[in-house]
MINU-90095 format. One line per 5 residues: number of its first residue (from 1); for each residue x, y, z of N, C-alpha, C, O. Coordinates in Angstrom, 2 decimals. Layout:
NUM = X:Y:Z:X:Y:Z:X:Y:Z:X:Y:Z | ...
***
This chain:
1 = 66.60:100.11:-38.24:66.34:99.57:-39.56:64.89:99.10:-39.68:64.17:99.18:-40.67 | 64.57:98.54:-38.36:62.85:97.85:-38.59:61.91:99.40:-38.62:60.79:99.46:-39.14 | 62.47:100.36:-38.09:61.79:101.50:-38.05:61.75:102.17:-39.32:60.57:102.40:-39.60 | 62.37:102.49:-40.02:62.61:102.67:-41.13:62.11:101.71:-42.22:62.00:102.28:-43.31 | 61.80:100.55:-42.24:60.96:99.45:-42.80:59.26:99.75:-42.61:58.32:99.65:-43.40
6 = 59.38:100.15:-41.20:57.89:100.50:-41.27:57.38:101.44:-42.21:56.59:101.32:-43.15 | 58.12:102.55:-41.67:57.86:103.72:-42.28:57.97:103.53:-43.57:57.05:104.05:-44.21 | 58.75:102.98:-44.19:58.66:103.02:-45.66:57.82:102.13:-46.29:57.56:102.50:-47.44 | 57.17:100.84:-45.88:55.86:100.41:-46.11:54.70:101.25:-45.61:53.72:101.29:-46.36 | 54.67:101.60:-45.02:53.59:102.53:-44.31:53.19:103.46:-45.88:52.16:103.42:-46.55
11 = 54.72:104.43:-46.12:54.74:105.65:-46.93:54.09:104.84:-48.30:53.12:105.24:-48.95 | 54.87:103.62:-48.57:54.15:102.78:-49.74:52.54:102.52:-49.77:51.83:102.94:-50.68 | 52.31:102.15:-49.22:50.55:101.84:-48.58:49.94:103.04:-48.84:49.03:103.11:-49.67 | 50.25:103.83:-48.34:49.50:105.42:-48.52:49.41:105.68:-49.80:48.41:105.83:-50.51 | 50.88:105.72:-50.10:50.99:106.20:-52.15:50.02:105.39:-53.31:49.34:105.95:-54.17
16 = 50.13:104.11:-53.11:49.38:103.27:-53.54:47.78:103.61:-53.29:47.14:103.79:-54.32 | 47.00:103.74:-51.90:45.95:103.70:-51.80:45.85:105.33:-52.47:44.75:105.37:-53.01 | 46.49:106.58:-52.64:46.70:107.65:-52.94:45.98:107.62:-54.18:44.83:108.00:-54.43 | 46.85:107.10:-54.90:46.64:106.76:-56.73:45.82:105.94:-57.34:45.30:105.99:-58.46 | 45.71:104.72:-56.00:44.29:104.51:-56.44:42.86:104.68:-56.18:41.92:104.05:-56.67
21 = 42.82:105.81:-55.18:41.95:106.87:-55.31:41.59:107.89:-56.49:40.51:108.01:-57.07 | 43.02:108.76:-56.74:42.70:109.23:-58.27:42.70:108.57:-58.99:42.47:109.22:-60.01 | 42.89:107.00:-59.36:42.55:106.44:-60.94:41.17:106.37:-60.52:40.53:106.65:-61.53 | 40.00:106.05:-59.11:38.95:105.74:-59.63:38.24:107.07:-60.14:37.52:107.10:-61.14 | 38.59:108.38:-59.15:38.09:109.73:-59.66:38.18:109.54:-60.91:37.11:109.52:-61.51
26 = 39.73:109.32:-61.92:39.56:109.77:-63.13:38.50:108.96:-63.96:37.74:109.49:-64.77 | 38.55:107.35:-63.59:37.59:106.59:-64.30:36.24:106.54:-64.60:35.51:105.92:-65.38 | 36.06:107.81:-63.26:34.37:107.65:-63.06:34.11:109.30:-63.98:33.01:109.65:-64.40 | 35.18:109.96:-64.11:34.72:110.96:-65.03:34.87:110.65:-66.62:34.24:111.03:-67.61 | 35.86:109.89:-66.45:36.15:109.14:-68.06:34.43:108.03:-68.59:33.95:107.81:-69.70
31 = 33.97:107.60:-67.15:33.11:106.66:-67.80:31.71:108.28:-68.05:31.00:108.59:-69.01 | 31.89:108.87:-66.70:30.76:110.27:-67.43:30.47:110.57:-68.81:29.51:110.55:-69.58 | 32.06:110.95:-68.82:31.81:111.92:-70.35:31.24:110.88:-71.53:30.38:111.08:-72.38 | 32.27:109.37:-71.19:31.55:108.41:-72.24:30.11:108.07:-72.38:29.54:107.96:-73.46 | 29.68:107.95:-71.47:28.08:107.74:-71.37:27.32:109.04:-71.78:26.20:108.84:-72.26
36 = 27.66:110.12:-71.71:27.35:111.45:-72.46:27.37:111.87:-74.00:26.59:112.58:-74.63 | 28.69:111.11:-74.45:28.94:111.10:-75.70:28.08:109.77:-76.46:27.60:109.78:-77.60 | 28.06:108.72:-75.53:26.94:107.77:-76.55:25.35:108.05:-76.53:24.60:107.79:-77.47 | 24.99:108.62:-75.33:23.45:109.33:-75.17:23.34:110.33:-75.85:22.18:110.71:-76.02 | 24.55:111.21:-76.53:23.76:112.39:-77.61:24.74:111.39:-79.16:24.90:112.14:-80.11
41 = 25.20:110.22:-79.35:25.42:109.76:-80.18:24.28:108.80:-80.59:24.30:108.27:-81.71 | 23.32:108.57:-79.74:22.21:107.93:-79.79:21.35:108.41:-80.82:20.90:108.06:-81.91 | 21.33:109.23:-80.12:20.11:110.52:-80.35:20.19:110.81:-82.08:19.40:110.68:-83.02 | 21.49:111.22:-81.94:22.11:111.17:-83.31:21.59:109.97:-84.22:20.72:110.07:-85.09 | 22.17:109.00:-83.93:21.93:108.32:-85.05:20.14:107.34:-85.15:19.83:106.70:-86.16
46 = 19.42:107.43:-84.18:17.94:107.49:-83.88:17.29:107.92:-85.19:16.59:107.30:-86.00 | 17.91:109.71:-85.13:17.36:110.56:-86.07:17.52:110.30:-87.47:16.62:110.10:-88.29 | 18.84:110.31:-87.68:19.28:109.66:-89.25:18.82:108.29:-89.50:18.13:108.07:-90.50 | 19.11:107.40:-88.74:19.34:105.65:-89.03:18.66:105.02:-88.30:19.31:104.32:-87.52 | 17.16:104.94:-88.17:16.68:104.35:-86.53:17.84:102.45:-86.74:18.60:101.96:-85.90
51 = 17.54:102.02:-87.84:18.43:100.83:-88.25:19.16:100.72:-87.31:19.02:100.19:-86.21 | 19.95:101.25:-87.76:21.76:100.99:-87.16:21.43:101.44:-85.51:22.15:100.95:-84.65 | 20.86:101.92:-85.30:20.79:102.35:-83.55:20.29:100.75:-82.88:20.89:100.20:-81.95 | 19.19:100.24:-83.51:19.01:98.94:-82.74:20.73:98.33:-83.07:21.59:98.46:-82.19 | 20.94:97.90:-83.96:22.65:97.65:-84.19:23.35:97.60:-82.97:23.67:96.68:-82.22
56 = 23.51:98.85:-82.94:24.46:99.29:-82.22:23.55:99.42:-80.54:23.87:100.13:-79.58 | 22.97:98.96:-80.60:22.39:98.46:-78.75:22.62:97.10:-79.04:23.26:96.64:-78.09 | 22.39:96.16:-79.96:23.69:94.66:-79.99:24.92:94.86:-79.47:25.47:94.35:-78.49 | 25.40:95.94:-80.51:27.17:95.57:-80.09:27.11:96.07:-78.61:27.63:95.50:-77.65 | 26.53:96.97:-78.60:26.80:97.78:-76.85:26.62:96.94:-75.48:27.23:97.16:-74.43
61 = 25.61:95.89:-75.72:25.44:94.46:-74.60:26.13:93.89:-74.55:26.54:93.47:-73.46 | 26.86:93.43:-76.12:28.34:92.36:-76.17:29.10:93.03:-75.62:29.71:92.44:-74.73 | 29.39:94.29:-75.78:30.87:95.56:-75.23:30.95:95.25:-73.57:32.02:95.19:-72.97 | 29.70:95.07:-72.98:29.29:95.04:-71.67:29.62:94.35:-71.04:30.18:94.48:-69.95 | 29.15:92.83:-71.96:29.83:91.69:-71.21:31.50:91.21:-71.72:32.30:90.49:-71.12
66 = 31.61:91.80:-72.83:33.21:91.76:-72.90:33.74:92.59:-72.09:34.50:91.89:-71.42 | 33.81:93.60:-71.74:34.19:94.49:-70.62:34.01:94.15:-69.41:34.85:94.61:-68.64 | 33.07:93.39:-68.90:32.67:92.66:-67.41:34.48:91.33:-67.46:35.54:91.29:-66.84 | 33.89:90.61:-68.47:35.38:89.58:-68.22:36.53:90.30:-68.53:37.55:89.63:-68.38 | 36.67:91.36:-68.88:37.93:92.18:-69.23:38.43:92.40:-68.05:39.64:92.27:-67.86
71 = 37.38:92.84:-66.83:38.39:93.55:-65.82:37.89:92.39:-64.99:37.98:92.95:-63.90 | 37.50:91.39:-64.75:37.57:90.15:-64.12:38.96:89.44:-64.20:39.73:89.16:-63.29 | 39.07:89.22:-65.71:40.73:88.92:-65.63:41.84:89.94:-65.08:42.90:89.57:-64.58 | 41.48:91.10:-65.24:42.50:91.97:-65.07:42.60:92.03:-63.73:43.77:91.99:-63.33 | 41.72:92.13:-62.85:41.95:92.58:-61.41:42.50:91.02:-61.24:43.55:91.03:-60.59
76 = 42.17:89.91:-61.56:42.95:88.22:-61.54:44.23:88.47:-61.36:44.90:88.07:-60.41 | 44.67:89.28:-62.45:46.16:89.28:-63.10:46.63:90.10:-61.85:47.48:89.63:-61.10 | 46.05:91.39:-61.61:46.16:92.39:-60.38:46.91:91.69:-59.14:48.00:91.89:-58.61 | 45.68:90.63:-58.87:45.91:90.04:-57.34:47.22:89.02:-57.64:48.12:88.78:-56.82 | 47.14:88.59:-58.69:48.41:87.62:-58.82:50.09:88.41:-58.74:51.09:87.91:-58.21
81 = 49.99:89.97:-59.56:50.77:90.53:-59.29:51.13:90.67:-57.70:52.08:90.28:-57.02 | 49.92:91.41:-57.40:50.46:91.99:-55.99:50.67:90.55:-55.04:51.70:90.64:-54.36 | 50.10:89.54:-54.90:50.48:88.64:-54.60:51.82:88.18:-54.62:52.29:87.92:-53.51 | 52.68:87.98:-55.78:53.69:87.92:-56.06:55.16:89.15:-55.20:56.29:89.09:-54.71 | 54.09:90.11:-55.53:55.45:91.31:-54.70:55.56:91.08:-53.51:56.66:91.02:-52.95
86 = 54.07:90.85:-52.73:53.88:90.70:-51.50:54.93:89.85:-50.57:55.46:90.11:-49.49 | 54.99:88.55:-51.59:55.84:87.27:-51.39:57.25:88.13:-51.47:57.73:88.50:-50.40 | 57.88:88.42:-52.61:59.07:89.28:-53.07:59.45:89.38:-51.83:60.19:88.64:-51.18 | 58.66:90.83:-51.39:58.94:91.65:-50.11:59.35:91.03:-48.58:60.29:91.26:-47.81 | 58.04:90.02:-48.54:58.81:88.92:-47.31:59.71:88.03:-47.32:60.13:87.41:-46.34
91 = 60.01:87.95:-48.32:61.53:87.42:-48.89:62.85:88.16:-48.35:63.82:87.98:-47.61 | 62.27:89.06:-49.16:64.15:90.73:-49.02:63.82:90.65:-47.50:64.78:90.31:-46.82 | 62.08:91.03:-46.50:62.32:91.46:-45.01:63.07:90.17:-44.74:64.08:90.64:-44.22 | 63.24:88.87:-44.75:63.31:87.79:-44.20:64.35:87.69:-43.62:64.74:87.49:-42.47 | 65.19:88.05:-45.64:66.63:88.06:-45.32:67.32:89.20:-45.05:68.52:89.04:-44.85
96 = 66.88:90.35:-44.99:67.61:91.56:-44.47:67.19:91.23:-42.71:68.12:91.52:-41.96 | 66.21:90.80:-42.14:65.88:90.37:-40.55:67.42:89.47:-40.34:68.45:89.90:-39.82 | 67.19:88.25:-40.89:68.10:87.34:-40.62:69.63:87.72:-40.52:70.30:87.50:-39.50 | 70.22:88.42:-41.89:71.61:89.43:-41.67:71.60:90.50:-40.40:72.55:90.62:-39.62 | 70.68:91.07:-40.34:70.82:92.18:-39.02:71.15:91.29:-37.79:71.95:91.55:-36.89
101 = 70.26:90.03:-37.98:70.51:89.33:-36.28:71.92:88.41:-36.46:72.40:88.01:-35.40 | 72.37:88.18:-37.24:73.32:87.59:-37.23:74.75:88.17:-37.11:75.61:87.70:-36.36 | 74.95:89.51:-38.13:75.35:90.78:-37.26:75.66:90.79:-36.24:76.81:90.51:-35.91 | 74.38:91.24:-35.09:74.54:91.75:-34.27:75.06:90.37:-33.22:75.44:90.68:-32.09 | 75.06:88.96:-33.60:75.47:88.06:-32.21:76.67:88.01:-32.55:77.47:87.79:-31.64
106 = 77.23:88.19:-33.96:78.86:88.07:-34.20:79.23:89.58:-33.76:80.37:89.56:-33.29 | 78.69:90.83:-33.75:79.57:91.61:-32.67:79.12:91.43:-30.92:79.77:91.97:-30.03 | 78.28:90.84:-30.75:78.50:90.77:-29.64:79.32:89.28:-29.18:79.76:89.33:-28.03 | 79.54:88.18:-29.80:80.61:87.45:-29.67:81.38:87.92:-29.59:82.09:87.77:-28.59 | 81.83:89.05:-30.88:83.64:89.47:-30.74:83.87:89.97:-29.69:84.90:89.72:-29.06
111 = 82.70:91.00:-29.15:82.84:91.72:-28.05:83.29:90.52:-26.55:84.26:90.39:-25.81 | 82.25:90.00:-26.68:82.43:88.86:-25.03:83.42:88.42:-25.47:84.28:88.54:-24.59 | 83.89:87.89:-26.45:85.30:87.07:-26.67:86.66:88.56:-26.25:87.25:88.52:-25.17 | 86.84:89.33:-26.93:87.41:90.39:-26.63:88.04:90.28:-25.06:89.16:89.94:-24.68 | 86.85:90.71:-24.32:86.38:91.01:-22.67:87.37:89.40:-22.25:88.41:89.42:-21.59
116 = 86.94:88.57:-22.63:87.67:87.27:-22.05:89.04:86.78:-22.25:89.70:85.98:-21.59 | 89.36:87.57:-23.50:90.73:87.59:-23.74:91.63:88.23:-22.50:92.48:87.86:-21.69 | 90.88:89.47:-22.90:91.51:90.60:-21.47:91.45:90.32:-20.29:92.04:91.10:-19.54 | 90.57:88.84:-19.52:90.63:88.74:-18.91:91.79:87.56:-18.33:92.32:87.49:-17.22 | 91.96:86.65:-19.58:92.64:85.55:-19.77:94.33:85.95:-19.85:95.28:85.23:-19.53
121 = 94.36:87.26:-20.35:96.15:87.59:-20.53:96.31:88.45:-18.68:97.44:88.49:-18.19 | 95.55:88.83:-18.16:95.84:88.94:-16.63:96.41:88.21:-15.87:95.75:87.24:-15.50 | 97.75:88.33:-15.35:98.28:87.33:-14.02:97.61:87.91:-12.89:97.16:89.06:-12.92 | 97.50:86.94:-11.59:97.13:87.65:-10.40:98.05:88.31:-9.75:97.83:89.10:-8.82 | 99.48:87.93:-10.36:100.17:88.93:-9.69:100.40:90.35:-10.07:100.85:91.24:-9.35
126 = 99.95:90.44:-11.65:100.53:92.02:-11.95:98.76:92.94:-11.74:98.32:93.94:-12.31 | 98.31:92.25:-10.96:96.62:92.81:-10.57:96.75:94.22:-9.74:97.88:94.71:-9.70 | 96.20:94.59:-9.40:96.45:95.75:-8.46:95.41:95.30:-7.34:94.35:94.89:-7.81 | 95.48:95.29:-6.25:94.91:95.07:-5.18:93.99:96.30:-4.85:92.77:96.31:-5.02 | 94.60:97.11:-4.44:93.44:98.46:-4.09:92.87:98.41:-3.05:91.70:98.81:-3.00
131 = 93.60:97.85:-1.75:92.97:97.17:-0.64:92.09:96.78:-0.83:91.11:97.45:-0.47 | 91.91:95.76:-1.35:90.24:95.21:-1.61:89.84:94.70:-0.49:90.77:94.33:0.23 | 88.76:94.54:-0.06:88.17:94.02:1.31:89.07:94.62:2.68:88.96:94.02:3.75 | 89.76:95.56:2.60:90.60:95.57:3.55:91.59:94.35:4.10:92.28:94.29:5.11 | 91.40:93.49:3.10:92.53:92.26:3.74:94.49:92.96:2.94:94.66:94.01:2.32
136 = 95.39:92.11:3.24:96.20:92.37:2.89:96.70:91.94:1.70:95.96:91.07:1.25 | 97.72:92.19:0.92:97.71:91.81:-0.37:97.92:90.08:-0.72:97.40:89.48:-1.65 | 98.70:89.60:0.19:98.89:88.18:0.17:97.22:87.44:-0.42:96.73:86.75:-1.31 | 96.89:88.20:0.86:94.94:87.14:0.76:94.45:87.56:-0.34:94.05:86.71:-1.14 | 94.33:89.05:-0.71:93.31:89.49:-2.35:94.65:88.37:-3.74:94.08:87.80:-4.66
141 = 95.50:88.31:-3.68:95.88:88.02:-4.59:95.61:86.49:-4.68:95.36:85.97:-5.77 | 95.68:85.60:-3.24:95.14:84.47:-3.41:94.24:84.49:-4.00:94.20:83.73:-4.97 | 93.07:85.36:-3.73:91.74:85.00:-3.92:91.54:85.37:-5.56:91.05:84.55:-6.34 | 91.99:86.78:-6.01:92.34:86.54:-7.48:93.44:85.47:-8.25:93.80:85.35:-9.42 | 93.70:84.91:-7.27:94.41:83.48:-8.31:93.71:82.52:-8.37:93.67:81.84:-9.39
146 = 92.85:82.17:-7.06:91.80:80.67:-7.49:91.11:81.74:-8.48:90.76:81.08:-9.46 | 90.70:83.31:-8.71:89.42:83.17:-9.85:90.31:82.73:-10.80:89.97:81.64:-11.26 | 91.47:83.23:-11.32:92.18:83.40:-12.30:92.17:81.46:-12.83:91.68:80.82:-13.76 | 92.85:81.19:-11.85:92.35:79.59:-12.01:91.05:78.99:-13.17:90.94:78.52:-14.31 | 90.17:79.42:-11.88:88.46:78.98:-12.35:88.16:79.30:-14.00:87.58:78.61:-14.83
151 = 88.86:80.78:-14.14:88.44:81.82:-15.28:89.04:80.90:-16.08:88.03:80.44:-16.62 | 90.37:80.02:-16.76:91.27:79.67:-17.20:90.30:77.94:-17.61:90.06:77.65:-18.78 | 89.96:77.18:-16.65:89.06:75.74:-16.51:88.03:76.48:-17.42:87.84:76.06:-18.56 | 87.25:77.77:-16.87:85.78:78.17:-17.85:86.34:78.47:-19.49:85.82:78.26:-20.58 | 87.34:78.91:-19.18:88.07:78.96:-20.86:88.46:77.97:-21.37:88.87:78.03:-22.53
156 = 88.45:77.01:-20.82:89.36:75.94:-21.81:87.72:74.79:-21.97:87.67:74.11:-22.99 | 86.85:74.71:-21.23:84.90:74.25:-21.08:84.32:74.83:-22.31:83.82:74.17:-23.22 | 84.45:76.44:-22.26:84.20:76.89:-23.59:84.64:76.85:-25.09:84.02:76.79:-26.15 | 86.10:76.90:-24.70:86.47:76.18:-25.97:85.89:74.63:-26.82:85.78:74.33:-28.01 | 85.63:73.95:-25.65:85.53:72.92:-26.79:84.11:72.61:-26.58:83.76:71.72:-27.35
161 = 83.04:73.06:-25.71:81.79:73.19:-25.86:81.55:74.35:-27.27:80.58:74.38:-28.04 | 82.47:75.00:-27.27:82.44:76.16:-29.07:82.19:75.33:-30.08:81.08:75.19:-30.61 | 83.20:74.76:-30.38:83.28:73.07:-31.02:81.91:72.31:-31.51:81.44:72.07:-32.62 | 81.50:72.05:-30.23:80.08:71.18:-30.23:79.27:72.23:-30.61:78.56:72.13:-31.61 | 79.28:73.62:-29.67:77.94:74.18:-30.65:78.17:74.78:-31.85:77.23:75.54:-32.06
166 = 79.01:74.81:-32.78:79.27:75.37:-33.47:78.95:74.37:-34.51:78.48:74.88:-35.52 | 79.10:72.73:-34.55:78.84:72.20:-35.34:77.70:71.77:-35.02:77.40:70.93:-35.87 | 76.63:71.90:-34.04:75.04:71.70:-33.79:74.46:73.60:-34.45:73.27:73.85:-34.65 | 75.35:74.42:-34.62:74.24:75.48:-35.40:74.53:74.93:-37.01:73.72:74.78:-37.91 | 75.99:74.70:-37.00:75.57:74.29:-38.39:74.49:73.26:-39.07:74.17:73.31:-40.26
171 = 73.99:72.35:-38.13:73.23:71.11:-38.62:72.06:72.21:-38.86:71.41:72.36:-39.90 | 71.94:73.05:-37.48:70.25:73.68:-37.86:70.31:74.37:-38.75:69.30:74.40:-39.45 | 71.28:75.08:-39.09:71.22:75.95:-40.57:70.95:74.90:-41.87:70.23:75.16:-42.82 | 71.49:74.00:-41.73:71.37:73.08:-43.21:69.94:72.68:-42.98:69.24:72.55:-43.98 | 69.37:72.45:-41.65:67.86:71.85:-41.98:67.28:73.00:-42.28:66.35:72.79:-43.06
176 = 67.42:74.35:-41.98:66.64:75.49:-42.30:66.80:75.71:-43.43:65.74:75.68:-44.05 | 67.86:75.96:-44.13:67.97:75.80:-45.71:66.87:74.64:-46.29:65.89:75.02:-46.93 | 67.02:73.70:-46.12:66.50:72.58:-46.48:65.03:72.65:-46.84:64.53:72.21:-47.87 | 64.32:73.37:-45.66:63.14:73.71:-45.44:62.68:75.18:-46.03:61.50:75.52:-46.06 | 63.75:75.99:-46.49:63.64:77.23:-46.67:63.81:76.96:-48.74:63.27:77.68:-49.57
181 = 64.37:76.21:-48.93:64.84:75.78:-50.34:63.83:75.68:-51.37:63.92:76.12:-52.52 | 62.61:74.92:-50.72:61.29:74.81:-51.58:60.86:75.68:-51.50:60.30:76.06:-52.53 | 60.82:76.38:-50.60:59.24:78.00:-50.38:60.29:79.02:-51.24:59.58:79.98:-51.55 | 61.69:79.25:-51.78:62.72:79.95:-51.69:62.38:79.68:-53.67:62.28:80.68:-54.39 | 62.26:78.53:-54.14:62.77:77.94:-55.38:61.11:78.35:-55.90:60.93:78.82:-57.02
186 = 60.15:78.14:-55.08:58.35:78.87:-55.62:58.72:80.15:-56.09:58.72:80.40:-57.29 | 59.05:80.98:-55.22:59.22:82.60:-54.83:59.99:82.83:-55.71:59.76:83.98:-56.10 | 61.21:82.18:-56.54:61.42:82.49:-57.75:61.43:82.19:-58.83:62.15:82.65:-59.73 | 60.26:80.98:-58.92:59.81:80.71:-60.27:58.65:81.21:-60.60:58.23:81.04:-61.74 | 57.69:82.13:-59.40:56.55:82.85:-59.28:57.08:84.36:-59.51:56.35:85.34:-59.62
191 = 58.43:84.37:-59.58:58.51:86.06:-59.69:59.50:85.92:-61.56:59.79:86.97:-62.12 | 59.73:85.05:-61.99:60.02:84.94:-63.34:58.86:84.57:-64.22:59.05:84.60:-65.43 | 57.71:84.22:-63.76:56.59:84.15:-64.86:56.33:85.42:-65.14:55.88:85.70:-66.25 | 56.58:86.42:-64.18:56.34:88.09:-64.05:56.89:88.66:-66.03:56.86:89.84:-66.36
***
């Protein structure tokens, strides 16, 4: 899944820097042709109106500097956007990270719990020996009854150490919430001004 995360930010990054490669190509031919069309519109109106040509080199300085704060705000607005997604995005990775790992310790709990069950419904007597150590069956079965024993004391330690940690992850989850609540409550009052 993190592999696939890469790759698909990766593929994003590219597309993005992609397109905005061709918007500047197109802009810089869009600003060509414009600067072409006002240098023989010049010319033009020079000939007819010298008047109105000083005029219109007024409005064309104001156009300049209205156009300078035009895309001053705009690239503003830009960074605030992408800013905003940026946040978005480490949000969704945060919590799609956090579900995957949590996932994966509740199957591997079920699993070790599973394994301990199976080990817990075993008597030492219905065990199979298999000449183990070459001793005789009397001695392997002793010796699988003190584990069976031990295994039985470690099961009943775990049980109620479960108990205790189970209500010490809950405390840390509520302080992580707690702490996660303000940066959580920004991230979506910064993505509803959107």
């Amino acid at each position: 899944m993190s592999e696939f995360q890469t790759n698909n930010k990766a593929l994003r990054e590219k597309t993005a820097q992609e397109r905005k490669e061709k918007r500047e190509k197109l802009n810089a031919r869009l600003a060509k042709k414009k600067q072409a069309m006002k240098a023989k519109h010049k010319e033009t109106l020079n000939a007819v109106a010298p008047q109105a040509a000083a005029t219109l080199e007024a409005q064309e300085s104001e156009k300049v500097q209205l156009d300078a704060m035009s895309l001053s705000l705009t690239s503003t607005k830009e960074e605030l956007k992408q800013e905003k997604t940026k946040h978005a995005n480490e949000i969704a990775a945060l919590e799609a990270k956090m579900k995957a790992e949590m996932a994966s310790m509740q199957a591997k709990f079920a699993d070790k719990q599973k394994q301990f069950d199976e080990l817990a419904a075993q008597k030492f007597e219905s065990v199979p020996t298999h000449d183990f150590g070459g001793g005789d069956d009397a001695e392997v079965k002793a010796v699988i009854g003190q584990y069976q024993v031990g295994l039985q004391s470690a099961a009943k330690k775990t049980k109620e150490s479960k108990v205790v940690s189970k209500d010490k992850l809950q405390e840390r989850l509520a302080k992580k919430r707690e702490m996660m609540q303000y940066k959580a409550q920004q991230a979506i009052e910064l993505l509803k001004e959107d």
